[in-house]
C-alpha positions as CSV (number, residue, x, y, z in Angstrom):
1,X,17.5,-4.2,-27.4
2,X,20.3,-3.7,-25.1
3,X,20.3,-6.6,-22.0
4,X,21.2,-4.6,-18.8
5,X,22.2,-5.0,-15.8
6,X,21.0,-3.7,-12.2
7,X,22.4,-4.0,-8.4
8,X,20.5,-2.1,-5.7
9,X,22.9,-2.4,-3.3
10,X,21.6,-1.8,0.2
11,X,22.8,-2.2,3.9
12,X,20.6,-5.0,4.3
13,X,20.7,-7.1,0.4
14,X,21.4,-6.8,-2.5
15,X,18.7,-6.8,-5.5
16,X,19.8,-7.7,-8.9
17,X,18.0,-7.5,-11.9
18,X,18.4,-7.8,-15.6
19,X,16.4,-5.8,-18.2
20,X,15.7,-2.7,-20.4
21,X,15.9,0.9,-20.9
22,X,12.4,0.7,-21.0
23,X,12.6,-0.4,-16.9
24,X,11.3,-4.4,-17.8
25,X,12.7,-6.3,-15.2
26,X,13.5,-9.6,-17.2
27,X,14.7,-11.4,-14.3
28,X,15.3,-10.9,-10.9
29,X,17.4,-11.8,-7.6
30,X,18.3,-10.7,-4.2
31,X,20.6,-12.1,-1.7
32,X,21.7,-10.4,1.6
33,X,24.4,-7.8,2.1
34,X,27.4,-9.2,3.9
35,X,31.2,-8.5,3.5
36,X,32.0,-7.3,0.2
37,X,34.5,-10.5,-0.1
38,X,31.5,-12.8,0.3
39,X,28.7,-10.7,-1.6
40,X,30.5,-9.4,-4.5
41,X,31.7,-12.8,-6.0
42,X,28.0,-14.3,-5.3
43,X,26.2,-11.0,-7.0
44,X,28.3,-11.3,-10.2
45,X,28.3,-15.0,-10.2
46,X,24.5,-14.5,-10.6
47,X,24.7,-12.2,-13.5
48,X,27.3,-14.6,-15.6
49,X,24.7,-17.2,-15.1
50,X,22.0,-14.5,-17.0
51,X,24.0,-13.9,-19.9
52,X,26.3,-11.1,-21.3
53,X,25.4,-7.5,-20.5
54,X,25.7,-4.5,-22.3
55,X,26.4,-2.2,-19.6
56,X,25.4,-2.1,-15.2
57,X,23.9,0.4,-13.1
58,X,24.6,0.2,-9.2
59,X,22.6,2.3,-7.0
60,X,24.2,2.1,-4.0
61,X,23.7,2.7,-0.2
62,X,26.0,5.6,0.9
63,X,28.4,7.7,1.6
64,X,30.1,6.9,-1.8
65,X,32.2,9.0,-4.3
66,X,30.1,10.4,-7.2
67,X,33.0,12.7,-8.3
68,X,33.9,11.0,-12.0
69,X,37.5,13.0,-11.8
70,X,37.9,11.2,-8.6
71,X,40.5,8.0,-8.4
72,X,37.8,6.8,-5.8
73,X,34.9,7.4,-8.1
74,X,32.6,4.3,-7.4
75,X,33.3,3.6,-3.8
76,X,31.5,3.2,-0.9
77,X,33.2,5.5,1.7
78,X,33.1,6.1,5.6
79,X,29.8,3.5,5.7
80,X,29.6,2.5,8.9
81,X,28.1,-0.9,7.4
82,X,31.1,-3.2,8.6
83,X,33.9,-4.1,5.7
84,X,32.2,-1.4,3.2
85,X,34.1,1.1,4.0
86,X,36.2,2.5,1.0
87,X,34.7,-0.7,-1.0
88,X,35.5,-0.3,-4.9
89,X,32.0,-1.0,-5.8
90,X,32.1,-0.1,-9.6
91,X,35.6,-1.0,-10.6
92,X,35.1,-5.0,-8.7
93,X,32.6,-4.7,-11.7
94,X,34.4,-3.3,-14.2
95,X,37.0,-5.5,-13.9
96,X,35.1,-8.1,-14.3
97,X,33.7,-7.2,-17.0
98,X,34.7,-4.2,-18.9
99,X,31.5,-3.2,-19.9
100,X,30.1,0.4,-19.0
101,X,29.3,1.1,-15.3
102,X,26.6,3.6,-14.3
103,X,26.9,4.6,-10.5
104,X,24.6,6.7,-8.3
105,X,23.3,6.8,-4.8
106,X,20.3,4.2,-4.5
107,X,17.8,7.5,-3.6
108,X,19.0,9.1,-6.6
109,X,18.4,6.0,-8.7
110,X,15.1,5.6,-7.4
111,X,14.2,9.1,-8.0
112,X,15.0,8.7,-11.6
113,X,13.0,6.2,-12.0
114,X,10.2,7.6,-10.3
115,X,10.7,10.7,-12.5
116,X,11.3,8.7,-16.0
117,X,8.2,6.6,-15.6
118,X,5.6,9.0,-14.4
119,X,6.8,11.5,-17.3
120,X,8.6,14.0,-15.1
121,X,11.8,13.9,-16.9
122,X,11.6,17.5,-17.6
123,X,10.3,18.0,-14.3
124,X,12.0,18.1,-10.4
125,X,11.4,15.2,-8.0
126,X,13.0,14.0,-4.7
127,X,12.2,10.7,-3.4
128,X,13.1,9.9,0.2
129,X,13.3,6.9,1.5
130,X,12.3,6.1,5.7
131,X,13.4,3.0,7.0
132,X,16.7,1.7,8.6
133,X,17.9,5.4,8.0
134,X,16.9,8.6,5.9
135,X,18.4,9.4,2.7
136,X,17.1,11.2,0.1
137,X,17.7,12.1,-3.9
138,X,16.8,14.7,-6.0
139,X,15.9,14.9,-9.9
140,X,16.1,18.2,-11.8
141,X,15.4,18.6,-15.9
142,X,16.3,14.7,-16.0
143,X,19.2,14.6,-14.1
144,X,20.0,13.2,-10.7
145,X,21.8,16.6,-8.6
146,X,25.1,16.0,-7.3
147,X,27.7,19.0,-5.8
148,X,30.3,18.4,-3.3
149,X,29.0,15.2,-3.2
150,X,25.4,14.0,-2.9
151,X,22.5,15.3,-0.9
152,X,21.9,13.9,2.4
153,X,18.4,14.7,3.2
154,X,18.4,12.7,6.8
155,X,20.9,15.0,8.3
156,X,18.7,18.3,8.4
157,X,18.0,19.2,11.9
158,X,14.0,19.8,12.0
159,X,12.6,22.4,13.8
160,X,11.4,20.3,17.0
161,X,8.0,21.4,18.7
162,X,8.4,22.3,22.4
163,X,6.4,19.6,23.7
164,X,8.6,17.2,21.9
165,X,12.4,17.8,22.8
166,X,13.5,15.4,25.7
167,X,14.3,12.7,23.2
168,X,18.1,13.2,22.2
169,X,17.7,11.3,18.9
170,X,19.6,8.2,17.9
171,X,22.1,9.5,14.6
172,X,25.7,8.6,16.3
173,X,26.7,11.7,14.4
174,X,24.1,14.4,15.1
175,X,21.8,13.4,17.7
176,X,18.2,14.8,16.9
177,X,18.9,14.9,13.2
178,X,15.9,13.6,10.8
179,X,17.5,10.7,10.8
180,X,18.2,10.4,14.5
181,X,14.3,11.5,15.2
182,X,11.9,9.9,12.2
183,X,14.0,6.5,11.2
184,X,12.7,3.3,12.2
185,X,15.2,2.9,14.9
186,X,14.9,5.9,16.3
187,X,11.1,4.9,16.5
188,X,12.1,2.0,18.0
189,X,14.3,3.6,20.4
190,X,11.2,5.6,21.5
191,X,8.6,3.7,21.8
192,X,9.8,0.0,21.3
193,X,8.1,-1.0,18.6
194,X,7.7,0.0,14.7
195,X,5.4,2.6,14.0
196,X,2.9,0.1,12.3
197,X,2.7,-1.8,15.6
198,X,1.4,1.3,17.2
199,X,-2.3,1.8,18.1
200,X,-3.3,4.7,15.2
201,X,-4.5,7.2,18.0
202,X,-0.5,6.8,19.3
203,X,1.1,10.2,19.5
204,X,4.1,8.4,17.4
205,X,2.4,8.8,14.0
206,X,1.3,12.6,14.7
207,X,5.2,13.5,15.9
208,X,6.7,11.3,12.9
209,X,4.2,13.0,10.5
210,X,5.5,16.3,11.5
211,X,9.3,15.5,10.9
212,X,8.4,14.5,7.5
213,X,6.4,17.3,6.4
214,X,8.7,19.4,7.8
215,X,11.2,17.6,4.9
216,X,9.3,17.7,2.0
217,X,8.5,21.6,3.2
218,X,11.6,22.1,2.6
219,X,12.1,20.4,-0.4
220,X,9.2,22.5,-2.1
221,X,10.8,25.5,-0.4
222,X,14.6,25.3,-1.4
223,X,14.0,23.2,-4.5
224,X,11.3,24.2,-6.2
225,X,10.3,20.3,-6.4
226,X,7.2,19.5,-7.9
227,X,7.0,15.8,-6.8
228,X,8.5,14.2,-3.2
229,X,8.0,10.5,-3.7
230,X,8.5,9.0,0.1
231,X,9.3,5.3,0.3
232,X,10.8,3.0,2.9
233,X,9.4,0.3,5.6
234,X,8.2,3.3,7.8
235,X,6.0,4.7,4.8
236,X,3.8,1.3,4.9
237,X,2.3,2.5,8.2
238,X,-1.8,3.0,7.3
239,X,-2.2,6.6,7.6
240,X,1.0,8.0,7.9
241,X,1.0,8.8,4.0
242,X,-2.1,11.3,4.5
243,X,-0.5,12.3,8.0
244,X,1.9,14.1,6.1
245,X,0.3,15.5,3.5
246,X,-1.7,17.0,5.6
247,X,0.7,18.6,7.9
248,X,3.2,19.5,4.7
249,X,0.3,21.6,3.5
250,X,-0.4,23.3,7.0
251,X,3.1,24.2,7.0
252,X,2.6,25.9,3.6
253,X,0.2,28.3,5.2
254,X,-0.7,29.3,1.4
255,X,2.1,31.1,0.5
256,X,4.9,29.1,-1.6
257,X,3.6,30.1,-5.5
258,X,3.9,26.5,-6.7
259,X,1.9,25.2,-4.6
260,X,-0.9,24.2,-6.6
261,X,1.5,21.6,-8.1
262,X,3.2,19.9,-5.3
263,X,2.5,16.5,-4.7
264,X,3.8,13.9,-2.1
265,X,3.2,10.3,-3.0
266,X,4.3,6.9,-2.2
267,X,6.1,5.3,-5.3
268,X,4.6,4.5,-8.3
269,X,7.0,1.8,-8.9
270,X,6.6,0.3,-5.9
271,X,9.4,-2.2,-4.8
272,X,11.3,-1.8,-7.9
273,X,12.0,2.2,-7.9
274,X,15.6,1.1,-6.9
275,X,16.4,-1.8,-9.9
276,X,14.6,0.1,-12.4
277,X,17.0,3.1,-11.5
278,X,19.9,1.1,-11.9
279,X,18.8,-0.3,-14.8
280,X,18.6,3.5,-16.2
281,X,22.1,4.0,-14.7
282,X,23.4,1.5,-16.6
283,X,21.4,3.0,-19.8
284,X,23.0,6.4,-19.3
285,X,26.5,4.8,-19.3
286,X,26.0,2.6,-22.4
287,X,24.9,5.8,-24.4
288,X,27.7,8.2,-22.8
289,X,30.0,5.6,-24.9
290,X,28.0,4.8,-27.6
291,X,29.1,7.2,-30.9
């Protein structure tokens, strides 16, 4: 069985981890996301000490360049992570190796994942993760959706309730985006503390709850999703799970037809939706060049 390769590359570290098609982790490692100059050397230097690879998936924080007829395909683009900006993630890679590169957003990957293992291949799923930001991927009939570029579920602009709009938001780009309203630092920026710090009667986990619902509302509207898997540090608060399920099925108001079959979860995978995605990145390459 093919040995593969998987980097969840995120704003905050990197998680590495070799394995299988089948998504066995066979070993693991994370170290923390500095300058590409310093992080890239250390996360392949890790790898060569694993073993050859047959081919690597990165799932990667964003913006990046998913267009394959692109001569920036692989890159991270206008990040504003410092010294990632227009980073050749996948060719430091391939170049190092020469082995086939998969390359995705890390939502994406996750959503794979989420949709491989839980049997949904032929199925739509979005998983969304809350924490430091927003972002959001999407699954349909197996495969992650791409357009212009990819989705960017934290930039919607919610419908905001009338008691509930003298906070600007935090996004430096859009204010009272998702992002700018839900995230933890916009939380932060609220109320001065995480969301799980909170007392649970705190009017936090009602207004967060609402932005959220209002998300996966539309992802059951516009997408026809069957599954919206939310993960992220914010998605650990006690409650705030059922919060939103709740409120996403108020919002319904028993109309949309598939209702009957939505579902909004927390990740079956846990902590490893992002490396097992990879490592299926990685999968999808190796077959894409194997005749």
């Amino acid at each position: 069985m093919s040995r593969l390769g998987g980097i969840e590359a995120g704003g905050t570290k990197f998680v590495l981890a070799v394995g299988t098609a089948s998504g066995e982790i066979l070993a693991r490692h994370s170290l923390p996301t500095d300058r590409p100059e310093d992080t890239l050397p250390k996360v392949a230097d890790w790898f060569d000490s694993q073993g050859p690879l047959a081919a690597l998936g990165i799932a990667s924080f964003g913006p990046v360049d998913l267009d394959p007829s692109s001569s920036r395909w692989g890159y991270i683009t206008d990040t504003p992570k410092p010294g990632w900006s227009q980073c050749d993630l996948a060719g430091f890679f391939a170049r190092r190796w020469g082995v086939p590169i998969g390359f995705d957003t890390d939502v994406n990957a996750a959503a794979l994942a989420e949709a491989t293992f839980a049997g949904l291949e032929a199925g739509t799923l979005a998983y969304v993760t809350v924490g430091t930001g927003i972002g959001g991927g999407l699954v349909i009939n197996g495969q992650p959706v791409h357009g212009a570029a990819h989705p960017e579920m934290g930039h919607l602009y919610p419908r905001r309730p009338k008691e509930d709009l003298s906070f600007a938001g935090v996004c430096p780009y859009h204010g009272d985006c998702l992002e700018g309203l839900a995230s933890g630092p916009a939380i932060r920026a609220r109320w001065g503390m995480p969301l799980s710090d909170l007392p649970p009667d705190h009017e936090a986990h009602q207004v967060i709850a609402e932005y959220l619902a209002q998300l996966c509302h539309i992802l059951f509207a516009t997408n026809a999703v069957g599954t919206v898997v939310l993960g992220g540090g914010v998605m650990k608060t006690p409650g705030l799970l059922a919060r939103v399920q709740d409120r996403a099925k108020a919002l319904d108001a028993h109309y949309l037809p598939g209702r009957s079959r939505h579902v909004i979860r927390s990740p079956g995978l846990k902590e490893d939706a992002g490396a097992v995605g990879a490592l299926l990145l990685g999968q999808r390459a190796l077959a894409r060049l194997t005749p």
